[in-house]
BAFI-742752 format. One record per residue (C-alpha): x, y, z. Coordinates in steps of 0.02 Angstrom, whole numbers, plus 50000, padded with zeros to 5 digits. Layout:
N
XYZ;...
# end
This chain:
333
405595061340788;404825053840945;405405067941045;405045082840905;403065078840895;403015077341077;403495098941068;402645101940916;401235114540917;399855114640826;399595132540746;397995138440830;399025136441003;400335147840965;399575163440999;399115156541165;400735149241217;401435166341155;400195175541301;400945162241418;402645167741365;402405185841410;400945182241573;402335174041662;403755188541642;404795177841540;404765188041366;404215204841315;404145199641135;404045181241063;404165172040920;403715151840893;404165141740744;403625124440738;403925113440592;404055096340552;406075097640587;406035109140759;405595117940867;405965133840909;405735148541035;406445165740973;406105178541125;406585195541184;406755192741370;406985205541528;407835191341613;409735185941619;410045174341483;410755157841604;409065163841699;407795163241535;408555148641485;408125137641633;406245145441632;406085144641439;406445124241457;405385123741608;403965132341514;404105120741378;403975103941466;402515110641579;401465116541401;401725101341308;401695087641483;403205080941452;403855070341581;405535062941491;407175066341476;408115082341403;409905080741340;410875087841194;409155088441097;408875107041190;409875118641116;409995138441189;410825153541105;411005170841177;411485187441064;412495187140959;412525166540940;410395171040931;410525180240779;411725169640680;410825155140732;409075164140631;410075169040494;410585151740466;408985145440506;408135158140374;409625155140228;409285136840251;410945131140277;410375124340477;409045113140387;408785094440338;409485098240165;410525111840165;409985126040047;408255122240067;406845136840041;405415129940132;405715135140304;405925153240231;404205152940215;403795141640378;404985155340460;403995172840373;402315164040419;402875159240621;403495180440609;401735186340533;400705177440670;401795182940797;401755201840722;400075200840691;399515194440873;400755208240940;401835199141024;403325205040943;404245223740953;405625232840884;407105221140944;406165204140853;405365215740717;407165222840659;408005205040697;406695193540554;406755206340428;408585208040434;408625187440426;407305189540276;408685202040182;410295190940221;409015174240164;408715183139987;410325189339953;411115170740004;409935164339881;410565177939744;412235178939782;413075161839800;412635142739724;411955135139906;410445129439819;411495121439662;411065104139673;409795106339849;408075097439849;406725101339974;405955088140057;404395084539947;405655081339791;406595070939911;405065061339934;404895062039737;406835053339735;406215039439826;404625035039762;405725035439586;407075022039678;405615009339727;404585009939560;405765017539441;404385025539339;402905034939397;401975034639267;400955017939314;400565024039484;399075034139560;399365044439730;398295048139857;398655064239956;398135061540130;397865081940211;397575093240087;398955107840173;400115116640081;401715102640141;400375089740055;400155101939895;402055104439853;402405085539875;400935079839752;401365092539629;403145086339630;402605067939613;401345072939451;403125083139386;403885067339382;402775058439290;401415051739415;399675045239337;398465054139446;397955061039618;396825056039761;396565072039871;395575068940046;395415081340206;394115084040342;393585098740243;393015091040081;392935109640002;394785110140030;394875093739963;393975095239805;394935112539779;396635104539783;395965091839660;395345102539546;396895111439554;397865096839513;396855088539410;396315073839513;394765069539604;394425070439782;393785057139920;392725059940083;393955059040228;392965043340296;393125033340138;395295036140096;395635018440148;394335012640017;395835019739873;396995011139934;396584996539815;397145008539666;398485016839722;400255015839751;400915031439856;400295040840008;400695056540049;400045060040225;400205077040320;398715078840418;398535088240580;397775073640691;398485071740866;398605054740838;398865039940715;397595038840565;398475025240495;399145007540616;399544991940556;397904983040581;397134994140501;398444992740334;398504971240349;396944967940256;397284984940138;398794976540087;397974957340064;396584968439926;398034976539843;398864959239807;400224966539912;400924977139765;402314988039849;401745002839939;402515018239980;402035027940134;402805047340155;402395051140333;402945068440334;401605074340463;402235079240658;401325071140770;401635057140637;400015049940545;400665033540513;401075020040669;402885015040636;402484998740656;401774997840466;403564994840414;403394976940488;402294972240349;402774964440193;402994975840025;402644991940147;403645006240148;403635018940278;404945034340268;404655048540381;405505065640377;406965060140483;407125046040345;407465059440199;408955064440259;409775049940189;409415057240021;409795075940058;411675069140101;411835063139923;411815079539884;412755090640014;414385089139928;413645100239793;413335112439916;414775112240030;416055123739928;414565137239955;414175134840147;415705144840194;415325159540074;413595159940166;414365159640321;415565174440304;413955182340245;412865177740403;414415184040499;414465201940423;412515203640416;412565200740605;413925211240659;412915223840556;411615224040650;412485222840822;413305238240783;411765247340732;410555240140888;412215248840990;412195265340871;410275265340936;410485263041106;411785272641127;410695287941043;409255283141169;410455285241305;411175301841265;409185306141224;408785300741418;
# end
């Protein structure tokens, strides 16, 4: 986690970083998709692979200032490893809980501002919509999602394990995004008394309430709930932490110190860790969900391979037709 929202990138950079891509020679077409579980750069590159590689990590230390270490956390793939590596990305079975359908749509968004900022061509234009295909025939032709939870219902499971029923409890939504949407609608599914929506942009704010039947907060004033409610939900897209423990102490002492539940699921994180030192607090972050996706990946096992054999004939595929079509260029030229 402390490593992920030190690469993340907010989404009105990524048309920039995309220019940087191609100013300095090392991609003709680019692609970046940054979520709360990675980060990733798909490219189309004029350099040798070993080559790109070394530049590509170079370029993203020097954007993001990052003066650490790098070990097994980078991770590189070069065609045809590339391609299998976005189908399985797009199918959902590299995510946090395998089967997941989320990051399809992170995925078709991070392709549409790319596409739509021209910064991608025939080679990453034929290589997402083919991922796109093999992603909705996964989802149509095996059970991978039998049993799968995304991680706003995982957040449901364990607001359900610390107060058993929802239906006493009030939840203020923290970042009125779409993340922050799915994960209040689950909690009202399950039972959930009411909603608390707050944002920067109280027309967004009031809009989301509306639309869930709650009432909305100015952004300076959230604290002020905290007396009512039980849950947060915070996704905002602050640089920094909007929530530290100093600031939660004397919350907590006004609430009686009824048991809270924080779901940090924001990167850059919202919430200071160090929250969790407090008594009746508790903190889970997206990392932390992944102890309740694993209750459920035996479910989904039996199906991975099935997907896989898929991936692998979707990709060879499209190998052989990129080689049909340069081969045609060539006799063409």
């Amino acid at each position: 986690m402390e490593l992920r929202e030190r690469f993340a990138f907010a989404g009105e950079t990524i048309p920039g970083a995309l220019q940087a891509l191609r100013d300095a020679g090392l991609a003709t077409e680019a692609t970046i998709l940054s979520t709360c579980n990675r980060v990733e750069l798909y490219v189309a590159t004029p350099l040798a692979a070993e080559t790109a590689f070394v530049e590509l990590k170079k370029f993203l230390v020097a954007h993001h200032a990052f003066d650490g270490a790098l070990g097994d956390e980078l991770y590189t793939f070069a065609e045809p490893q590339s391609l299998h590596h976005l189908f399985k990305v797009a199918s959902g079975l590299d995510s946090m809980v395998i089967g997941e359908t989320e990051i399809f749509g992170q995925l078709k968004q991070a392709y549409e501002l790319a596409f739509t900022h021209k910064f991608t061509g025939a080679r990453l234009n034929k290589a997402f919509q083919r991922a796109f295909n093999v992603a909705k025939h996964i989802r149509t032709e095996t059970n991978i999602q039998r049993g799968s939870v995304s991680v706003m219902s995982a957040a449901v499971e364990l607001a359900e394990k610390i107060f058993t029923s929802l239906a006493e409890h009030e939840v203020l939504v923290i970042g009125a995004g779409e993340t922050s949407e799915k994960t209040a609608r689950a909690l009202l599914s399950r039972g959930a008394r009411g909603v608390v929506v707050t944002n920067r942009s109280p027309e967004r704010a009031a809009a989301l309430a509306a639309e869930l039947g709650g009432r909305s907060v100015p952004f300076e004033q959230w604290p002020d709930e905290f007396e009512k409610i039980d849950i947060a939900v915070s996704s905002t897209a602050a640089p920094h932490h909007i929530l530290d423990r100093a600031t939660l102490a004397p919350l907590m002492k006004r609430r009686k110190n009824r048991p809270l539940l924080l779901i940090d699921i924001a990167v850059p994180r919202d919430i200071d860790p160090a929250v969790n030192e407090l008594d009746n607090v508790y903190l889970y972050n997206v990392d932390d969900l992944q102890s309740i996706a694993n209750e459920y990946l035996n479910l989904r096992r039996e199906e991975v391979a099935r997907c896989e054999q898929i991936i692998a004939e979707k990709v060879a595929a499209l190998l052989a037709a990129n080689q049909a079509a340069g081969a045609h260029r060539h006799g063409e030229t």
